[in-house]
VOZAMI-440611 format. One record per residue (C-alpha): x, y, z; residue number from 1. Coordinates in nm, 4 decimals, padded with zeros to 6 digits. Example, Ala and Ser with C-alpha at 12.3 -4.5 7.8 and 13.67 -1.06 7.14 Angstrom:
<nodes>
<node><east>01.2300</east><north>-00.4500</north><up>00.7800</up><num>1</num></node>
<node><east>01.3670</east><north>-00.1060</north><up>00.7140</up><num>2</num></node>
</nodes>
This chain:
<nodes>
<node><east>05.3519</east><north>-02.8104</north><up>26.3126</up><num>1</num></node>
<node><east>05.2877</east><north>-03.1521</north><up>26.1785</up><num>2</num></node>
<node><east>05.5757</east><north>-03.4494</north><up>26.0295</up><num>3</num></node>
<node><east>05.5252</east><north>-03.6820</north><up>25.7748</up><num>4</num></node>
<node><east>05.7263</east><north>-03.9923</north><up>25.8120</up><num>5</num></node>
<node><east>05.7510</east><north>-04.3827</north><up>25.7848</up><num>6</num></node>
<node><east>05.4388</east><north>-04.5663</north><up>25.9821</up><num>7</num></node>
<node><east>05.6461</east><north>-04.7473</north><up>26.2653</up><num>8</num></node>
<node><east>05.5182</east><north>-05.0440</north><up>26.4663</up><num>9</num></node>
<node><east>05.4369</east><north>-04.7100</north><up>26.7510</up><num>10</num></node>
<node><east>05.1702</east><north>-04.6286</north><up>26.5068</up><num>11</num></node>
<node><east>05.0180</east><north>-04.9734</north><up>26.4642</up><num>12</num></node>
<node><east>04.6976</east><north>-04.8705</north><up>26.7069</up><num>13</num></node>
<node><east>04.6223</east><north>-04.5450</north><up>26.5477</up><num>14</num></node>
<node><east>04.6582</east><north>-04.6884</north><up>26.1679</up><num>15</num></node>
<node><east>04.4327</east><north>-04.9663</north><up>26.3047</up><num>16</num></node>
<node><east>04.1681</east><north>-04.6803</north><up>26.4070</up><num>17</num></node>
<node><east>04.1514</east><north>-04.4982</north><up>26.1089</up><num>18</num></node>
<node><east>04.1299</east><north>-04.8368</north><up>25.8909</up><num>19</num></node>
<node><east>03.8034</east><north>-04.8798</north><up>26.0516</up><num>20</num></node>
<node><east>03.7294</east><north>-04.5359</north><up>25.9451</up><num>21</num></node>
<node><east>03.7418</east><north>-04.5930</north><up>25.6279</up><num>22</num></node>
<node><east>03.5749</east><north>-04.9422</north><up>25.6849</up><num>23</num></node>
<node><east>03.2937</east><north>-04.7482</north><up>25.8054</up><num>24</num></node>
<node><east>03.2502</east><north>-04.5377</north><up>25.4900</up><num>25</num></node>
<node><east>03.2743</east><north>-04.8071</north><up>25.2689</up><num>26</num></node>
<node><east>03.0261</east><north>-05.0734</north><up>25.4999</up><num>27</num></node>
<node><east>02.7630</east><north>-04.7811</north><up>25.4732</up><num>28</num></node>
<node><east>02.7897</east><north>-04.7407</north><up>25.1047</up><num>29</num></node>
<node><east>02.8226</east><north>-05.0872</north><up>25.0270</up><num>30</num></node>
<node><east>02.7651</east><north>-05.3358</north><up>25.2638</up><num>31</num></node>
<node><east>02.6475</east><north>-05.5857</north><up>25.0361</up><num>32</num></node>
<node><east>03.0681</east><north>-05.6066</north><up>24.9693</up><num>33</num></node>
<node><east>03.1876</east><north>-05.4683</north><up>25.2855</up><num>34</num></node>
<node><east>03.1778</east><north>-05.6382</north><up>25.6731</up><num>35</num></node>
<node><east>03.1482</east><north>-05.3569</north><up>25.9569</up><num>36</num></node>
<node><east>03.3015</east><north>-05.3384</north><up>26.1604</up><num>37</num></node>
<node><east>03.6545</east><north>-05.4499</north><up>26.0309</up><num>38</num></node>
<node><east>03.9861</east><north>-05.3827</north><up>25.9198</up><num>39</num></node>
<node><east>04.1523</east><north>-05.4658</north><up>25.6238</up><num>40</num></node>
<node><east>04.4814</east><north>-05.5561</north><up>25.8136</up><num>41</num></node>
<node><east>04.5231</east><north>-05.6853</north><up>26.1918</up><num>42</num></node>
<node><east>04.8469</east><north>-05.5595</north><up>26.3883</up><num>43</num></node>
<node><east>05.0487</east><north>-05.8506</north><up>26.2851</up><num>44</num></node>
<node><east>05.0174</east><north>-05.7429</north><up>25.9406</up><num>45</num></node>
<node><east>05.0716</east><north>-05.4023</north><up>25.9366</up><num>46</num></node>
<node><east>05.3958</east><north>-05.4525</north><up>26.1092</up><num>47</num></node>
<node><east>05.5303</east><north>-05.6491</north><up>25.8330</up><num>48</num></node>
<node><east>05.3489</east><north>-05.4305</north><up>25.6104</up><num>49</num></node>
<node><east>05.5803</east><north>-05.1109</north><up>25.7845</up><num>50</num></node>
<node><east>05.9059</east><north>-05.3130</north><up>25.7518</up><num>51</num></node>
<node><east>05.8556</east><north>-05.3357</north><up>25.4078</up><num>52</num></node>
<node><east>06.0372</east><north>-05.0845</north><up>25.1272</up><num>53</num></node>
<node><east>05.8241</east><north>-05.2379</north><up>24.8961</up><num>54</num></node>
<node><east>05.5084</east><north>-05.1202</north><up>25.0667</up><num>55</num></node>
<node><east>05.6080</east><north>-04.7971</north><up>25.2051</up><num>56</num></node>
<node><east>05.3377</east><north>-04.6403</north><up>25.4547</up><num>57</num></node>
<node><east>05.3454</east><north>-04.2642</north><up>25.5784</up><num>58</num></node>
<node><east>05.2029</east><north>-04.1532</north><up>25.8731</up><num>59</num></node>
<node><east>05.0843</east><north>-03.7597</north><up>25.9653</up><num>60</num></node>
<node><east>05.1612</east><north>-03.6537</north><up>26.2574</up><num>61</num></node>
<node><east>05.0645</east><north>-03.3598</north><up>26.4667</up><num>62</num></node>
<node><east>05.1451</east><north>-03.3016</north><up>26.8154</up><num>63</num></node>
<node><east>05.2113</east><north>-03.6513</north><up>26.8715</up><num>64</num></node>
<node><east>04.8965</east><north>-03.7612</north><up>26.7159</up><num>65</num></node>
<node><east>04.8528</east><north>-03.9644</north><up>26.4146</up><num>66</num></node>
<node><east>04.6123</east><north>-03.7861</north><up>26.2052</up><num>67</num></node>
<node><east>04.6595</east><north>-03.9630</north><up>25.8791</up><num>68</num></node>
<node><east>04.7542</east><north>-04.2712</north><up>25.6994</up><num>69</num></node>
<node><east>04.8781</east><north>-04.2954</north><up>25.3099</up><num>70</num></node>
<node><east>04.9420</east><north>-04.7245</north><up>25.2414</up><num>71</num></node>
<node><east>05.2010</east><north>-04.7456</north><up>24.8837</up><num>72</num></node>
<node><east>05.2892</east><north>-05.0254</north><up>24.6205</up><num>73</num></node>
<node><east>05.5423</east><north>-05.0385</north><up>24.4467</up><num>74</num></node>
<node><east>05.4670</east><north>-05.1695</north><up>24.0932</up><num>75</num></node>
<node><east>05.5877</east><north>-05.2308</north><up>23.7488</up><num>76</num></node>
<node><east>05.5649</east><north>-05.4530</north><up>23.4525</up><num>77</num></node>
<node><east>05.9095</east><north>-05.6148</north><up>23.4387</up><num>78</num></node>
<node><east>05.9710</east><north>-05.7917</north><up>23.0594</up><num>79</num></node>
<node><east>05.5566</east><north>-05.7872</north><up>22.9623</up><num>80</num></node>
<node><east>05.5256</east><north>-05.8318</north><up>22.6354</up><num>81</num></node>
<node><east>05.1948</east><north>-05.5959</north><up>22.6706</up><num>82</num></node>
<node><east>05.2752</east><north>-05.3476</north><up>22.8937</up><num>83</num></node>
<node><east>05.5644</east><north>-05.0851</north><up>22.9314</up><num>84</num></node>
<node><east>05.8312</east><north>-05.1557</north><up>23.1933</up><num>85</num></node>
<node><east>05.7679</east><north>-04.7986</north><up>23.4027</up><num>86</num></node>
<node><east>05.7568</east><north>-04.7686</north><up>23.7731</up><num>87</num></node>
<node><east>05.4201</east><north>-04.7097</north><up>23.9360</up><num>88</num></node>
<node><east>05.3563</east><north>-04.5767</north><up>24.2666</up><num>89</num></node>
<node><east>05.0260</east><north>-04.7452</north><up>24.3740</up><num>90</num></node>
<node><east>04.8226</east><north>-04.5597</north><up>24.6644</up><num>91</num></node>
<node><east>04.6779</east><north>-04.8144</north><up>24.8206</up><num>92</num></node>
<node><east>04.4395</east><north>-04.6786</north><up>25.0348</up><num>93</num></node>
<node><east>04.4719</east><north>-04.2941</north><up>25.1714</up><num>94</num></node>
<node><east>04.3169</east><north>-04.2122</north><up>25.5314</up><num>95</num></node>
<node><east>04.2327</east><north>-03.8987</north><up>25.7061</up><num>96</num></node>
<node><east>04.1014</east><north>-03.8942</north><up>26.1046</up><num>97</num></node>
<node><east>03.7367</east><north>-03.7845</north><up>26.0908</up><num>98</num></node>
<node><east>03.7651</east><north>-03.4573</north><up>26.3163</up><num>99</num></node>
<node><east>04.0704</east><north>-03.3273</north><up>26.0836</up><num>100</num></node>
<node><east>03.9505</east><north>-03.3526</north><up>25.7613</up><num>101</num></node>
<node><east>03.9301</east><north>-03.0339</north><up>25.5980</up><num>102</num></node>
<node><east>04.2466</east><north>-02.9082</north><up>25.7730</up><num>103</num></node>
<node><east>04.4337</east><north>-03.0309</north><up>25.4340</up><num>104</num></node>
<node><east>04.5807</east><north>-03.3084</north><up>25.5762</up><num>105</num></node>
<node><east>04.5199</east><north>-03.5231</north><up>25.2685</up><num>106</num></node>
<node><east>04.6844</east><north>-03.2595</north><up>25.0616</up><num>107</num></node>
<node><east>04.9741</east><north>-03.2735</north><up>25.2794</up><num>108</num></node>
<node><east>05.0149</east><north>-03.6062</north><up>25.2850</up><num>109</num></node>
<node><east>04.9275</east><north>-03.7324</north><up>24.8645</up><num>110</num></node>
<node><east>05.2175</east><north>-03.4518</north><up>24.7725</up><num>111</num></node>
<node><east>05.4505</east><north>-03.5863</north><up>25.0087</up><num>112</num></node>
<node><east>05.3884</east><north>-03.9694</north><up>24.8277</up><num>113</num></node>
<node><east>05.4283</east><north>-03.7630</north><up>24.4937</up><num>114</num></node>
<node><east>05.7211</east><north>-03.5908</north><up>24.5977</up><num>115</num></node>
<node><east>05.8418</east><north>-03.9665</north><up>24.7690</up><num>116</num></node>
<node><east>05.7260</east><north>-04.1469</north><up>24.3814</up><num>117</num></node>
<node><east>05.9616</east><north>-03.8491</north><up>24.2586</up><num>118</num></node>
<node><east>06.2685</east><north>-03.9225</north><up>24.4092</up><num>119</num></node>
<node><east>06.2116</east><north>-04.2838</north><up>24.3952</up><num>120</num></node>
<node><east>06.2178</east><north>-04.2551</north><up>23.9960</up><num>121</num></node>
<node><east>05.8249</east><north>-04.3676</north><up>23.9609</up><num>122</num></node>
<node><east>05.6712</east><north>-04.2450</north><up>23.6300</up><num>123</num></node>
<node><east>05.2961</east><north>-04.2217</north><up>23.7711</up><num>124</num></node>
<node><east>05.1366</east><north>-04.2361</north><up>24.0776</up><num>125</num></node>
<node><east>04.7558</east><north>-04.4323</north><up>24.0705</up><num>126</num></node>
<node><east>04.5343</east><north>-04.5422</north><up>24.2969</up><num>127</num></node>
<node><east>04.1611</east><north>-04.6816</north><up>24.3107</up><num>128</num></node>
<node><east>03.8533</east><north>-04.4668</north><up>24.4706</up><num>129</num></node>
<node><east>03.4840</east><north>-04.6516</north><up>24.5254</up><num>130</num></node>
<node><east>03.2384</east><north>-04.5157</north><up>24.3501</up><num>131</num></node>
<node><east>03.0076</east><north>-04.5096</north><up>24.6659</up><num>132</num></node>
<node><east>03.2953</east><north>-04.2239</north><up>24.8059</up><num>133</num></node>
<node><east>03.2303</east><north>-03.9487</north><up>24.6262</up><num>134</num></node>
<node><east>03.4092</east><north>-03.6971</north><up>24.9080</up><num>135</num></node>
<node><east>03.7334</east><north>-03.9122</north><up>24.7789</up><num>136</num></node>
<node><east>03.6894</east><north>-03.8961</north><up>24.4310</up><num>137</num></node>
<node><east>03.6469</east><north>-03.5088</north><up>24.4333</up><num>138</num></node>
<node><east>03.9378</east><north>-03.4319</north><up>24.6794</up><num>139</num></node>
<node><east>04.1605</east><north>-03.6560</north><up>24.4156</up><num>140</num></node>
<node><east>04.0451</east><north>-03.4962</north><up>24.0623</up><num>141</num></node>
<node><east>04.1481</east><north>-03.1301</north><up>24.3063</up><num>142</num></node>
<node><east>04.4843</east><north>-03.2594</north><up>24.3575</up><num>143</num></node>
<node><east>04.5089</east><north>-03.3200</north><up>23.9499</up><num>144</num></node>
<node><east>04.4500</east><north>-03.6983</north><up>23.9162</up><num>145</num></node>
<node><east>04.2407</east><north>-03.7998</north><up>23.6532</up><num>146</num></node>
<node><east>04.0574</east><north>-04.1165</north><up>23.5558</up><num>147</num></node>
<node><east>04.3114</east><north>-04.3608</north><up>23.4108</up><num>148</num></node>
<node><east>04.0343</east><north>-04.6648</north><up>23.3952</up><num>149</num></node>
<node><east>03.7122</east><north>-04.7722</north><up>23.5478</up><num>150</num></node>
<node><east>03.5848</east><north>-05.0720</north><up>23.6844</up><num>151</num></node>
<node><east>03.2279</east><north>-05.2179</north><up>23.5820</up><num>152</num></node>
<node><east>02.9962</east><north>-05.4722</north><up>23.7726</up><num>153</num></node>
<node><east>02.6656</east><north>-05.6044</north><up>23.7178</up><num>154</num></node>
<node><east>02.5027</east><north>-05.7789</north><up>24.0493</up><num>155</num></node>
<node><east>02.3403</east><north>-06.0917</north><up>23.9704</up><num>156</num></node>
</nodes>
C-alpha cells in the first residue's frame, strides 16, 4: 500500500537523493549544460520550498520509503494584455527512484497532481521534458499530455 502526500522537511534527504537521480540522467545526456554530480536545490531550500502552497511538492510513499517526488507551480497570467488569465499547474520536475520505476509509480503520482490541479480550480496542467530523456517524454504523451510548445537552440 503506498500514500501520496505533502513532501515534509522528514523527506528532505530522500527528495535530495532522487534530485541527483535525475541530475544523473540529465549530466549524461547533456553535460555540456548539466554539472554531475548536483542538485538543483540544497536542504535549506527545499524546506522553504515544502512550506510553500505556492509550490506544492508530493511525495510517494511506500512502506515508509520515499519512492517518488512530483515538484508544482502555481501559475497564471494575472491582467496580461497577451495572455488569458487561467490557472496553470506547472510540474516542475517529476522523479521516480531508479529500482521502482516501472511499478507505475509515476502514474500514481502525475494523476494525483491532476486530480490536486482539479480541485484547486487549474485549467491545465504543463510541464517541460529534455529532449535528451526520451523514457520521460514517452511515459508523458501515455498519460495524455501532448506537446503544447518546443524549445529551439543552436550551440555556437
Amino acid at each position: 500500500m503506498y500514500t501520496i502526500r505533502r513532501a515534509e522537511e522528514k523527506d528532505t534527504q530522500n527528495v535530495l537523493r532522487l534530485l541527483a537521480q535525475v541530475n544523473g540522467v540529465h549530466h549524461a545526456g547533456r553535460p555540456d549544460l548539466f554539472k554531475g554530480p548536483a542538485t538543483k536545490y540544497n536542504a535549506t531550500e527545499l524546506r522553504e520550498i515544502f512550506a510553500d502552497d505556492k509550490r506544492p511538492v508530493f511525495v510517494y510513499e511506500e512502506a515508509g520509503q520515499v519512492l517518488g517526488y512530483a515538484f508544482c507551480i502555481f501559475q497564471q497570467y494575472a491582467d496580461s494584455l497577451l495572455m488569458t488569465d487561467i490557472k496553470t499547474l506547472y510540474i516542475d520536475d517529476l522523479c521516480v527512484e531508479e529500482a521502482a520505476r516501472g511499478r507505475q509509480v509515476g502514474t500514481a503520482l502525475y494523476r494525483h497532481v491532476l486530480d490536486f490541479a482539479r480541485a484547486a480550480g487549474c485549467y491545465n496542467v504543463t510541464l517541460n521534458v529534455w529532449a535528451l530523456n526520451e523514457p520521460a517524454r514517452r511515459f508523458y504523451e501515455k498519460c495524455g499530455m501532448q506537446v503544447q510548445k518546443i524549445g529551439m537552440e543552436q550551440i555556437l
